[in-house]
Biopython code that builds the backbone (N, CA, C, O; Angstrom):
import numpy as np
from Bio.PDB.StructureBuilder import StructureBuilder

atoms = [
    (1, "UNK", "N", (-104.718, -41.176, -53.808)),
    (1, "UNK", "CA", (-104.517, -40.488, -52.551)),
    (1, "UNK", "C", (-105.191, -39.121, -52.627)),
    (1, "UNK", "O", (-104.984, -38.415, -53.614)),
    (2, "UNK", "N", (-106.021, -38.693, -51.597)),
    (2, "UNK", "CA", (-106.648, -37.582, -51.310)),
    (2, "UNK", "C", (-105.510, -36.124, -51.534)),
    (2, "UNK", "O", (-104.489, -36.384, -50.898)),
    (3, "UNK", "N", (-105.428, -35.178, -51.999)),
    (3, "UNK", "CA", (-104.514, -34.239, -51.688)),
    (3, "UNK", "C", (-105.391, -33.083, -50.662)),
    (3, "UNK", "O", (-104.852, -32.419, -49.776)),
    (4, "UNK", "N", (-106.672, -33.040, -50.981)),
    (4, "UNK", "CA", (-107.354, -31.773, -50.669)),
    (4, "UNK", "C", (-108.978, -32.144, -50.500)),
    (4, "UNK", "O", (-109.701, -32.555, -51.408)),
    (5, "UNK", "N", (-109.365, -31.901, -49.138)),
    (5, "UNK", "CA", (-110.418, -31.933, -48.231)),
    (5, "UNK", "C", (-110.687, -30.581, -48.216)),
    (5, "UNK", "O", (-109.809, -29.719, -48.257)),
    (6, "UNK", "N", (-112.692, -30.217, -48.118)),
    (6, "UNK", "CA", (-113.144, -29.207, -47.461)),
    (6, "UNK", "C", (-114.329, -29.483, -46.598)),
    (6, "UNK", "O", (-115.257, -30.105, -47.115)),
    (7, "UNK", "N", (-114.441, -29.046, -45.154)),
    (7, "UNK", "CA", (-115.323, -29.220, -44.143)),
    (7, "UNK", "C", (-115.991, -27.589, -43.962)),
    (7, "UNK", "O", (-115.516, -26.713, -43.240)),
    (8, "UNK", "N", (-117.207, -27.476, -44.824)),
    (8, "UNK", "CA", (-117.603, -26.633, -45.285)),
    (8, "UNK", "C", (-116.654, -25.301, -45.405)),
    (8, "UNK", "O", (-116.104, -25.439, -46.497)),
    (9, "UNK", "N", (-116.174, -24.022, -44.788)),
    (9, "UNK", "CA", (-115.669, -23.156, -45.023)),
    (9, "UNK", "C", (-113.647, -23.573, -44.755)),
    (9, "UNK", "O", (-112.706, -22.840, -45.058)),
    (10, "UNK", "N", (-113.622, -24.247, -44.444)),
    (10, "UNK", "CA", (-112.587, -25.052, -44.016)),
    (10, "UNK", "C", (-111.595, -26.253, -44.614)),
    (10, "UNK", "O", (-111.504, -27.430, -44.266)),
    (11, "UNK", "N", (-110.733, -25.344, -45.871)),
    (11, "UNK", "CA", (-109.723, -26.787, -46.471)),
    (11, "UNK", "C", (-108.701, -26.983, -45.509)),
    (11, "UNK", "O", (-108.109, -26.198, -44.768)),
    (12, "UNK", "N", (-108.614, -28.409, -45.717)),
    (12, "UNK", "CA", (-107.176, -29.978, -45.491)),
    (12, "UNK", "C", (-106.430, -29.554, -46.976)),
    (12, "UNK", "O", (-106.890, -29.828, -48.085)),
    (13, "UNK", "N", (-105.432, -28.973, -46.762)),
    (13, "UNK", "CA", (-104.517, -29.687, -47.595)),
    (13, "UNK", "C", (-103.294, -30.738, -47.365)),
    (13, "UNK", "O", (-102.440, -30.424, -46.535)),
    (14, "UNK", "N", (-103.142, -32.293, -48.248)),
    (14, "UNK", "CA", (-101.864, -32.692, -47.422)),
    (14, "UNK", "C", (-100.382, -31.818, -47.792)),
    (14, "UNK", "O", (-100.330, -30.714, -48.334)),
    (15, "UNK", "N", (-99.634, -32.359, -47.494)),
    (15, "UNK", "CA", (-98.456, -32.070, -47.441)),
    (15, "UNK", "C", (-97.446, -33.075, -46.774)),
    (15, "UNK", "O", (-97.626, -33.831, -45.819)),
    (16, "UNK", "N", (-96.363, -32.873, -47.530)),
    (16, "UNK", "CA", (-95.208, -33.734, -47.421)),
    (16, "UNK", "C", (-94.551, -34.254, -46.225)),
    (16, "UNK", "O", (-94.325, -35.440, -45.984)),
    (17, "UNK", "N", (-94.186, -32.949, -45.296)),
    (17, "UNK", "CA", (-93.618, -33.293, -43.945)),
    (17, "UNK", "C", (-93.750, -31.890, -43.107)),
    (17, "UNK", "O", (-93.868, -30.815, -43.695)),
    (18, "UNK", "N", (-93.724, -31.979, -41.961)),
    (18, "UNK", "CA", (-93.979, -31.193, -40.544)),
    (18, "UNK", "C", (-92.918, -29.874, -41.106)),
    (18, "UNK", "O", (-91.796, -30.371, -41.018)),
    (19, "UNK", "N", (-92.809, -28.858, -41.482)),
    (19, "UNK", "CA", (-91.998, -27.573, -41.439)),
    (19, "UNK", "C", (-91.260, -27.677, -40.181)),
    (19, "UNK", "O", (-91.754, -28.037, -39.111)),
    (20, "UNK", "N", (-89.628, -27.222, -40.450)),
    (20, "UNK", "CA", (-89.311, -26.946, -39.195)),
    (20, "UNK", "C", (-89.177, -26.105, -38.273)),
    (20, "UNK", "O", (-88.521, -26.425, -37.282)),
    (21, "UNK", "N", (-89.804, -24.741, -38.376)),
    (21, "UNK", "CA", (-90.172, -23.907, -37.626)),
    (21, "UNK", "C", (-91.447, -23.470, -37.647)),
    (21, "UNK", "O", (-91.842, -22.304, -37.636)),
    (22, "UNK", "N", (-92.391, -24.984, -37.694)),
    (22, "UNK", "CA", (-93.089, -25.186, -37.306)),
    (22, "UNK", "C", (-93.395, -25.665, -35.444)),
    (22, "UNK", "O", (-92.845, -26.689, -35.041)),
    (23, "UNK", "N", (-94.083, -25.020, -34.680)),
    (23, "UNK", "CA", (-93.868, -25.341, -33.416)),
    (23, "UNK", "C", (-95.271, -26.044, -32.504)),
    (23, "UNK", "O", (-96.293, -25.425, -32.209)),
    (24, "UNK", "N", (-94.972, -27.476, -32.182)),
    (24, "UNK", "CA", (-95.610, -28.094, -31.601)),
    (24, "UNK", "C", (-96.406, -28.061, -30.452)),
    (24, "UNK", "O", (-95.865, -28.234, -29.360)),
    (25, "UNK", "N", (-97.960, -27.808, -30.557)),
    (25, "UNK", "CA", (-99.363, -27.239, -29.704)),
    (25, "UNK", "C", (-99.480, -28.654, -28.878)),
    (25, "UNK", "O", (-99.251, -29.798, -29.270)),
    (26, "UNK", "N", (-99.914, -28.181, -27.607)),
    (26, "UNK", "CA", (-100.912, -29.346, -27.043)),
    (26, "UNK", "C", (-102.073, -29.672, -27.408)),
    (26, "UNK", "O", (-102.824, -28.704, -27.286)),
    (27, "UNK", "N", (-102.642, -30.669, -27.842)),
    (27, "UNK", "CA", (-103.904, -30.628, -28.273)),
    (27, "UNK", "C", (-104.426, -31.304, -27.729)),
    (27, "UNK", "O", (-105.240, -31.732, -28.548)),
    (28, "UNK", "N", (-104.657, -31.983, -26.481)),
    (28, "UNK", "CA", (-105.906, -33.074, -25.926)),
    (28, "UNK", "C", (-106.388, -33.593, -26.539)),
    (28, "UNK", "O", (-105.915, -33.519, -27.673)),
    (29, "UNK", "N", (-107.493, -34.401, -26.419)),
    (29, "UNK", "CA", (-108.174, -35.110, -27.209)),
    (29, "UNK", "C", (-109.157, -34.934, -28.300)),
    (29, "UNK", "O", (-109.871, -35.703, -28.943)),
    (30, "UNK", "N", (-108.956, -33.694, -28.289)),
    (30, "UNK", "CA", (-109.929, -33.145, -29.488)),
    (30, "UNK", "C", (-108.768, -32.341, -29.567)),
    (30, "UNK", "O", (-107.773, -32.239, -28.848)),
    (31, "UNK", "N", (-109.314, -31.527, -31.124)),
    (31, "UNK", "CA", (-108.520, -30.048, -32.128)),
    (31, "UNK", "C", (-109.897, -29.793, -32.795)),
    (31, "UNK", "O", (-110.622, -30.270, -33.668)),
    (32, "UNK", "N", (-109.842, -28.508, -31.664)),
    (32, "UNK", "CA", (-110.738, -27.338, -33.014)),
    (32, "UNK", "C", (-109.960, -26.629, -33.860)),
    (32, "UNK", "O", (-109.098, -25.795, -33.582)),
    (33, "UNK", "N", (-110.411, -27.111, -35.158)),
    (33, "UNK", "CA", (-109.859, -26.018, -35.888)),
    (33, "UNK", "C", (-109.824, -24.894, -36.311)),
    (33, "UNK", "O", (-108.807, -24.261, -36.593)),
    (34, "UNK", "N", (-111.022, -24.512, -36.402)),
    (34, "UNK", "CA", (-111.871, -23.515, -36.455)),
    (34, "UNK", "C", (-113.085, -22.917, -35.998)),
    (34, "UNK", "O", (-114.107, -23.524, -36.319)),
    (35, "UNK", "N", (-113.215, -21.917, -35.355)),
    (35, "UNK", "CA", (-114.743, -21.803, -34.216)),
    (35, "UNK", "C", (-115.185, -20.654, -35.561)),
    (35, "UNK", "O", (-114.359, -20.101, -36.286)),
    (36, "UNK", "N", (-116.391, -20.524, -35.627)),
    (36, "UNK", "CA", (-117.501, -19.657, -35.924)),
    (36, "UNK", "C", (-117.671, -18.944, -35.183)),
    (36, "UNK", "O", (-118.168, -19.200, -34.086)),
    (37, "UNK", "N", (-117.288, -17.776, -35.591)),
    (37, "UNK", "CA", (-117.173, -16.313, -34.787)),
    (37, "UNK", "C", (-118.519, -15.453, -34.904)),
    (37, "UNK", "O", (-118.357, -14.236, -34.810)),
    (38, "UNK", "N", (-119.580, -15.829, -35.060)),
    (38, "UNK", "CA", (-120.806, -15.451, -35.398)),
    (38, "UNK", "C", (-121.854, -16.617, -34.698)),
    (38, "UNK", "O", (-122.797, -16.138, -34.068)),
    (39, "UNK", "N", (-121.778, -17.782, -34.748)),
    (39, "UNK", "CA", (-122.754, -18.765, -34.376)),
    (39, "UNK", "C", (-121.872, -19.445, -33.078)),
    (39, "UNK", "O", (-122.511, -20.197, -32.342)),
    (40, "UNK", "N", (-120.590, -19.236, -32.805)),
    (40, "UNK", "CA", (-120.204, -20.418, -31.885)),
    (40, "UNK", "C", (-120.319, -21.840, -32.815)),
    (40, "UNK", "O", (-119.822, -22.670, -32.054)),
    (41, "UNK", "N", (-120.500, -22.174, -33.390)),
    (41, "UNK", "CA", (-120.307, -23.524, -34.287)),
    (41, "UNK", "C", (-118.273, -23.768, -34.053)),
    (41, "UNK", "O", (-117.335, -23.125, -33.583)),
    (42, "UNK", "N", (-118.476, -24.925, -34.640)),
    (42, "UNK", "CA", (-116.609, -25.644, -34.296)),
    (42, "UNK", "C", (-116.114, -26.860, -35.485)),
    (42, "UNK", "O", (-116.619, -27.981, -35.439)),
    (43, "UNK", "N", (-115.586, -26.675, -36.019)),
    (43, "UNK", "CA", (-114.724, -27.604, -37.023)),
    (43, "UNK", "C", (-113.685, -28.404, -36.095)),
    (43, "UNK", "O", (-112.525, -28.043, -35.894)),
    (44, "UNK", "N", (-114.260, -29.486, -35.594)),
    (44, "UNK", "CA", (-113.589, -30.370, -34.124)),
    (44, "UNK", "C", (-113.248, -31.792, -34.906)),
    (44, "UNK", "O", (-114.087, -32.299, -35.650)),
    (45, "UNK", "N", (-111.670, -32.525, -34.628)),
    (45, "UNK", "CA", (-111.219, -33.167, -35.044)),
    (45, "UNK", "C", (-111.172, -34.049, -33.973)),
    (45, "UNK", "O", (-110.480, -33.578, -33.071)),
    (46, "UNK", "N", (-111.674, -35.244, -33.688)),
    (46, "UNK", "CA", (-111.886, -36.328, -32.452)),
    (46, "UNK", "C", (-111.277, -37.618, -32.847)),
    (46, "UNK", "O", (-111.862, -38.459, -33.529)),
    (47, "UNK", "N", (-109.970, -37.745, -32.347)),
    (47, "UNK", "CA", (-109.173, -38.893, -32.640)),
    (47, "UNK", "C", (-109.592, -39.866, -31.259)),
    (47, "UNK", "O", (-109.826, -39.543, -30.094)),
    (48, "UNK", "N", (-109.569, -41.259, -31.981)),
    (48, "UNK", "CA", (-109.956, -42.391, -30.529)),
    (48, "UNK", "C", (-108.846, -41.997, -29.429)),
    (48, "UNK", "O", (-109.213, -41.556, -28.340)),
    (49, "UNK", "N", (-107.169, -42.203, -29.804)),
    (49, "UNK", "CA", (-106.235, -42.094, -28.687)),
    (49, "UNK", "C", (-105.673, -40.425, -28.796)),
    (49, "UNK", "O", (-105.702, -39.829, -29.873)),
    (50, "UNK", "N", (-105.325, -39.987, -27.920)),
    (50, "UNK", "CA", (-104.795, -38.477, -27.914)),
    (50, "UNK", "C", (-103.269, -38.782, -28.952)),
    (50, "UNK", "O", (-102.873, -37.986, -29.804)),
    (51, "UNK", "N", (-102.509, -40.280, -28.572)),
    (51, "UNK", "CA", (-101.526, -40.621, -29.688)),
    (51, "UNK", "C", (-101.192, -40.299, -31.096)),
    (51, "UNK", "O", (-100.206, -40.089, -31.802)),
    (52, "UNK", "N", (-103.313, -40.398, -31.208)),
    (52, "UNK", "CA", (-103.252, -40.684, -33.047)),
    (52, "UNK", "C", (-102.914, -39.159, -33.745)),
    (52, "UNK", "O", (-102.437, -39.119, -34.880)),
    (53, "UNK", "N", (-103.210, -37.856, -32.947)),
    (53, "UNK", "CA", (-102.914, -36.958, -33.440)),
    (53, "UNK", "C", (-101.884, -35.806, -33.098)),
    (53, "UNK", "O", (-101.963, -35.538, -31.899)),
    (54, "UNK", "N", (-100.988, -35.074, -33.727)),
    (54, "UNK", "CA", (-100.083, -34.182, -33.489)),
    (54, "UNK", "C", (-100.961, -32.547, -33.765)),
    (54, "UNK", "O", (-101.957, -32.263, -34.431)),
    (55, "UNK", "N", (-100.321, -31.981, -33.169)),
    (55, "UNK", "CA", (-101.096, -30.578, -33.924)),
    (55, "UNK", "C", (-99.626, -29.488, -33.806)),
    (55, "UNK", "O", (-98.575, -29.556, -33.169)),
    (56, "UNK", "N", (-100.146, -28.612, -34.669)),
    (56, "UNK", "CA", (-98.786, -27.398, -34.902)),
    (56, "UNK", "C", (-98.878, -26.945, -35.125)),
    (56, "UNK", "O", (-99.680, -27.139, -36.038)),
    (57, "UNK", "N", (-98.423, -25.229, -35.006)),
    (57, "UNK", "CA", (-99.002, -24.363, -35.311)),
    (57, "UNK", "C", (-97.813, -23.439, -36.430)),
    (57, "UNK", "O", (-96.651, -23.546, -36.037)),
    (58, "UNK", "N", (-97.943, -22.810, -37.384)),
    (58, "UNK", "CA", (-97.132, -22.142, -38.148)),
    (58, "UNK", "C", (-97.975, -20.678, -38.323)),
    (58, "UNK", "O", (-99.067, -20.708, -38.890)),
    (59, "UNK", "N", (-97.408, -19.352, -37.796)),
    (59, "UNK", "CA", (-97.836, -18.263, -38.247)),
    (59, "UNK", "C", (-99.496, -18.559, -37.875)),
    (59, "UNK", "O", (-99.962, -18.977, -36.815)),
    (60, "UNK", "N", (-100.002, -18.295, -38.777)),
    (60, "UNK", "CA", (-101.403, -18.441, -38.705)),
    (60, "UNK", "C", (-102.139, -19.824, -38.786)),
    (60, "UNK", "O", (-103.279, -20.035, -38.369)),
    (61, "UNK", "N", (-101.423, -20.607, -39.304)),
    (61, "UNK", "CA", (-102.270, -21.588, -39.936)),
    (61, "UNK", "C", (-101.523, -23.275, -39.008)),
    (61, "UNK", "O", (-100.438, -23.403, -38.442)),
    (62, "UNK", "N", (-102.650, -24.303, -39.203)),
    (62, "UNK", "CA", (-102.318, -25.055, -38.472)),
    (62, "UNK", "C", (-101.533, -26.323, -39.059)),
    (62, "UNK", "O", (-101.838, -26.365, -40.251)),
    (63, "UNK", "N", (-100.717, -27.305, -38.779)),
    (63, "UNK", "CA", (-100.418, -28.314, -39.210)),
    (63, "UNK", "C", (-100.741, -29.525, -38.041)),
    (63, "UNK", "O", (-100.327, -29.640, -36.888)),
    (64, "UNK", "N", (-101.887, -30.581, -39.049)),
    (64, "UNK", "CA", (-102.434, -31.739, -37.826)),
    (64, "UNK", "C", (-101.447, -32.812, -38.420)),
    (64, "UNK", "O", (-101.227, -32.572, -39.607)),
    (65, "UNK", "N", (-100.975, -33.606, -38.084)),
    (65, "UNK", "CA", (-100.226, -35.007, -38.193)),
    (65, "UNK", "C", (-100.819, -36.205, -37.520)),
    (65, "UNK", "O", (-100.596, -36.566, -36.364)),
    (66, "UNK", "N", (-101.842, -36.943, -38.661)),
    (66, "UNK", "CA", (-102.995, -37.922, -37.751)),
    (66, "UNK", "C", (-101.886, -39.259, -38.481)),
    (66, "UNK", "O", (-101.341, -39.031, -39.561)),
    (67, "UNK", "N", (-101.733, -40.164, -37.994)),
    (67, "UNK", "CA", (-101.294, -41.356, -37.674)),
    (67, "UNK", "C", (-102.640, -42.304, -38.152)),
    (67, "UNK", "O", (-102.363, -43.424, -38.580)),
    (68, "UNK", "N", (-104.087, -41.909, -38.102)),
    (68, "UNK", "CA", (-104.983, -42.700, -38.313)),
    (68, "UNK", "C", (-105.878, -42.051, -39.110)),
    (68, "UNK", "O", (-105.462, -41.063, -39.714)),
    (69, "UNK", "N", (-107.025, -42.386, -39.249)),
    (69, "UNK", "CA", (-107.992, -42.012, -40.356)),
    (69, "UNK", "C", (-108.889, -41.059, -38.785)),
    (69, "UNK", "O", (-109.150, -41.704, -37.770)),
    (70, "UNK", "N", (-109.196, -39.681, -38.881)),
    (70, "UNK", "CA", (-109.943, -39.182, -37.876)),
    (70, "UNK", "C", (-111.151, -38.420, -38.002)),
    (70, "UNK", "O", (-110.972, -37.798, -39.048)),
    (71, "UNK", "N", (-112.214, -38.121, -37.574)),
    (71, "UNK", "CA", (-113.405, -37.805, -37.970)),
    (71, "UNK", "C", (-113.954, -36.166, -37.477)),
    (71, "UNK", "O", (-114.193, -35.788, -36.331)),
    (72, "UNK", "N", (-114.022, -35.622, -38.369)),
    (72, "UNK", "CA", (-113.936, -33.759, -38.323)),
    (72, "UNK", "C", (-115.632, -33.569, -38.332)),
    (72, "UNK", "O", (-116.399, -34.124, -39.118)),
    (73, "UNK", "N", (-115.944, -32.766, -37.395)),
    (73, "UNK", "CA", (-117.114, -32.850, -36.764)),
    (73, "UNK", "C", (-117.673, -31.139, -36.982)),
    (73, "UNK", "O", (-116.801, -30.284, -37.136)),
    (74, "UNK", "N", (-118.953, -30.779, -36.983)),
    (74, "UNK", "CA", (-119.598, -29.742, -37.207)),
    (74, "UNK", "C", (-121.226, -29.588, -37.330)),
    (74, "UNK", "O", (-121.960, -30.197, -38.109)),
    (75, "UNK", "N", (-121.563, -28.684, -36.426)),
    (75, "UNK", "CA", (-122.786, -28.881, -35.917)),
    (75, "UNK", "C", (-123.803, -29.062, -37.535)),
    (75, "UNK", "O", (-124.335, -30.087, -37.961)),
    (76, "UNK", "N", (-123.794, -27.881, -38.057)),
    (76, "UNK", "CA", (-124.167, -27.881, -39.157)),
    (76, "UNK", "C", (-123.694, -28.308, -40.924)),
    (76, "UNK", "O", (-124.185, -27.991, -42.007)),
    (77, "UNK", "N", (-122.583, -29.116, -40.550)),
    (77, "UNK", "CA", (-122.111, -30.125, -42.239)),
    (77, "UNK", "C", (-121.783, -31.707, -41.305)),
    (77, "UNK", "O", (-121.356, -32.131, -40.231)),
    (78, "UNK", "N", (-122.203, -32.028, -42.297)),
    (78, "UNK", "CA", (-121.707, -33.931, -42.237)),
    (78, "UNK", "C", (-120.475, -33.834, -41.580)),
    (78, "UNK", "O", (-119.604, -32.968, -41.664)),
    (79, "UNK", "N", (-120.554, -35.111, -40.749)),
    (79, "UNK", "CA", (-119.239, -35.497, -40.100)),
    (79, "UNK", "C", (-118.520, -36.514, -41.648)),
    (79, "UNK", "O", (-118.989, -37.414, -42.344)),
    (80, "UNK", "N", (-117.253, -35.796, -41.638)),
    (80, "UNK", "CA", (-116.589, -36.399, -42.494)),
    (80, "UNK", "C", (-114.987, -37.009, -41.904)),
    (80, "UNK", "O", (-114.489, -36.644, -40.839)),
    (81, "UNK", "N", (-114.567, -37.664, -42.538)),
    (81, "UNK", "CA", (-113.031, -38.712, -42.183)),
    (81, "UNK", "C", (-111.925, -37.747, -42.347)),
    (81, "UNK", "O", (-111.968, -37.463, -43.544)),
    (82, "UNK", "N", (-111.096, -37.183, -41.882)),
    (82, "UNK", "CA", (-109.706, -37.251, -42.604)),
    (82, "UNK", "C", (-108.621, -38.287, -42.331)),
    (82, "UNK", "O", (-108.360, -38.953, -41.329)),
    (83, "UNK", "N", (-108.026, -38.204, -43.649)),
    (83, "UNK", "CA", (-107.140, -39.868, -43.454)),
    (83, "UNK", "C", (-105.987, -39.187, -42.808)),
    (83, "UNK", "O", (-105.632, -38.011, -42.736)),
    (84, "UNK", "N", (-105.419, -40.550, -42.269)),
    (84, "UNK", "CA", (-104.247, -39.832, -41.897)),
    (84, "UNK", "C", (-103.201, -39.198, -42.818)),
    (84, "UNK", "O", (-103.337, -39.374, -44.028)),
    (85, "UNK", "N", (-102.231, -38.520, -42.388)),
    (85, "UNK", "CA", (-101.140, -38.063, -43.318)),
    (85, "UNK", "C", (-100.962, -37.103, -42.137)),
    (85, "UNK", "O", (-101.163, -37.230, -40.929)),
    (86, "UNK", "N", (-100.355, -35.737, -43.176)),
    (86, "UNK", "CA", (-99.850, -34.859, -42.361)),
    (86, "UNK", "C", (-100.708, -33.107, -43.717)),
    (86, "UNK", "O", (-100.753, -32.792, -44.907)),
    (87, "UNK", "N", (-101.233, -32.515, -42.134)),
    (87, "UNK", "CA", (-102.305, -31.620, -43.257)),
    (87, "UNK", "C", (-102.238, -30.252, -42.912)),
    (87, "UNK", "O", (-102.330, -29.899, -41.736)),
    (88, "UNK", "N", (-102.037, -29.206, -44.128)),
    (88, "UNK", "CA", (-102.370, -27.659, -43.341)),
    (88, "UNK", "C", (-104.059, -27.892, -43.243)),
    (88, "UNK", "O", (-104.879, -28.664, -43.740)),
    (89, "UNK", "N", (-104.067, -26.608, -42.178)),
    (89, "UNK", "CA", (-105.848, -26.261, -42.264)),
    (89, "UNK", "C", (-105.565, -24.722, -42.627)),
    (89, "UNK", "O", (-104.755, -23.961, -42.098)),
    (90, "UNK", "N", (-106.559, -24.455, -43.796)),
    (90, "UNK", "CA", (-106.642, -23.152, -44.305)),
    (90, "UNK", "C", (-107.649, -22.480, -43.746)),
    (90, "UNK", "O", (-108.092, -23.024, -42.734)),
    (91, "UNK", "N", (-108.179, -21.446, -44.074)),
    (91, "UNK", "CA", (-109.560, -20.764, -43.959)),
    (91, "UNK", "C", (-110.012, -19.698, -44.992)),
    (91, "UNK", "O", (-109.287, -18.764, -45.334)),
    (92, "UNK", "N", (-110.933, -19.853, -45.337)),
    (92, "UNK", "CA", (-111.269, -19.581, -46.804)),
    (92, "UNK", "C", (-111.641, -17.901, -46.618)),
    (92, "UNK", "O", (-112.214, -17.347, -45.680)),
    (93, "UNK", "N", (-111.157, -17.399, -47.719)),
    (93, "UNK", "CA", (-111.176, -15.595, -47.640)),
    (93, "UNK", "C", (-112.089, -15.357, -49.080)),
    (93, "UNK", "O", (-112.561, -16.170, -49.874)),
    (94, "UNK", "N", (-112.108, -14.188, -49.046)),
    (94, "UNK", "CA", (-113.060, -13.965, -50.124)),
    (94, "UNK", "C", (-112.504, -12.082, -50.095)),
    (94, "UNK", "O", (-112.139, -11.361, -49.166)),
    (95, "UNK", "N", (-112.700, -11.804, -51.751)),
    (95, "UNK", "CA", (-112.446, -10.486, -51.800)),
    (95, "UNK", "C", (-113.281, -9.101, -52.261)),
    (95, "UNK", "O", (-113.593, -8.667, -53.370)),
    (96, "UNK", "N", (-113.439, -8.743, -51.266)),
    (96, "UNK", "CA", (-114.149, -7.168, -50.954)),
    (96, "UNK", "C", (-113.664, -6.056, -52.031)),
    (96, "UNK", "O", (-112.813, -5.192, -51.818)),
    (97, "UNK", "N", (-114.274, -6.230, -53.046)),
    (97, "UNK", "CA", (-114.494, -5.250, -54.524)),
    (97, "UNK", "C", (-114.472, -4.147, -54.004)),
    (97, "UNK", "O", (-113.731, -3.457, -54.704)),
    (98, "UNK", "N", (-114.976, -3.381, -52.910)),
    (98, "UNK", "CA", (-115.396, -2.252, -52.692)),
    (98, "UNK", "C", (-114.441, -1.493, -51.475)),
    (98, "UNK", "O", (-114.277, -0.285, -51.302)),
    (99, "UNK", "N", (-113.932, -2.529, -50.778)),
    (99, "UNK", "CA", (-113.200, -2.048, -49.705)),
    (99, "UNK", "C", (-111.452, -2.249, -50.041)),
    (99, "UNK", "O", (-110.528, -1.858, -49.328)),
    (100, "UNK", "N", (-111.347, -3.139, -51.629)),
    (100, "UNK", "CA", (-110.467, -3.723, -52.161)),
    (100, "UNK", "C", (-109.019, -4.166, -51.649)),
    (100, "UNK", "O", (-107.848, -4.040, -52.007)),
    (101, "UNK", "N", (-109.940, -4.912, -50.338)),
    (101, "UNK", "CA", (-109.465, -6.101, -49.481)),
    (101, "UNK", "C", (-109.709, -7.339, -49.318)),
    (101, "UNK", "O", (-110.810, -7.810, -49.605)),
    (102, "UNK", "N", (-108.665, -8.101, -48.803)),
    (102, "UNK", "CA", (-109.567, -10.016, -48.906)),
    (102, "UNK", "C", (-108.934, -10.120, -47.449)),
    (102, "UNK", "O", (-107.874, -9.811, -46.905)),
    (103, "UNK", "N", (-110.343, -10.817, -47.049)),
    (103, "UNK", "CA", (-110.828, -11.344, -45.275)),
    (103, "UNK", "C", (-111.031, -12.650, -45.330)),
    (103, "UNK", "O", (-111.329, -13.384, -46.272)),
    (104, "UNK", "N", (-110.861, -12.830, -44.351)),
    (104, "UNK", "CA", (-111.579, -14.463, -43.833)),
    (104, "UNK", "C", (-112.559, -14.160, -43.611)),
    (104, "UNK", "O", (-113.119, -13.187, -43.106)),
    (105, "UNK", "N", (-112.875, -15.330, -44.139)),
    (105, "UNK", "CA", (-114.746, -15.345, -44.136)),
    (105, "UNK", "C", (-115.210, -15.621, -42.545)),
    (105, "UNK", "O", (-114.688, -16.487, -41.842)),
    (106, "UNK", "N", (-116.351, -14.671, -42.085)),
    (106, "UNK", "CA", (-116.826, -14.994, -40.980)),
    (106, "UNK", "C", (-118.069, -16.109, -41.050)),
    (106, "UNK", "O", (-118.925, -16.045, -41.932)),
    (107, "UNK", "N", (-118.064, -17.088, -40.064)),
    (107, "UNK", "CA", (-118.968, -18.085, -40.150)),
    (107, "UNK", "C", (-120.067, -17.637, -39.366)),
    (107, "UNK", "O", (-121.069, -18.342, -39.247)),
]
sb = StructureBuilder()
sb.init_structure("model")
sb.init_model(0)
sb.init_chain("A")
sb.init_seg("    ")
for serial, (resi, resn, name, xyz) in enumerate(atoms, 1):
    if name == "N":
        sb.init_residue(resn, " ", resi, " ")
    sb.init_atom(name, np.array(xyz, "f"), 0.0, 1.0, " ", f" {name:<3s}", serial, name[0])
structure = sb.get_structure()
């Protein structure tokens, strides 16, 4: 079993079950997960039925609950699968030696 996916700047981790103050997003038929704040680019999750996926949001970070295997999309990296389960989405930071702070990385 997969524990941990990355869609270029962008980890899947799974996880066990939905948090409960965790609070449930509308998501239509697509979930961006992440936009590129520099290029407009999109880390877009396109399930066949709006059914197959849940989305949620905790604090900052997201929790998707896919029911099926779904396909995470990006202009510039391979379209890759995530299986179903139940997954945080992170966003990858990096730390500033000089300003001796850690940011999210801008895409």
């Amino acid at each position: 079993m997969i524990n941990s996916i990355r869609h270029g700047d962008v980890p899947f981790h799974r996880i066990e079950s939905i948090p409960s103050e965790a609070e449930k997003i509308e998501s239509g038929m697509t979930f961006t997960v992440a936009f590129g704040e520099a290029t407009l680019h999109h880390h877009t999750l396109y399930p066949t039925k709006k059914e197959d996926m849940e989305v949620y949001k905790l604090g900052n970070t997201y929790i998707v609950n896919l029911s099926v295997d779904v396909p995470l999309r990006h202009q510039e990296h391979k379209e890759i699968v995530v299986p179903a389960g139940i997954w945080t989405v992170g966003f990858e930071e990096e730390y500033d030696p000089f300003m001796k702070n850690i940011r999210k990385v801008i895409d």
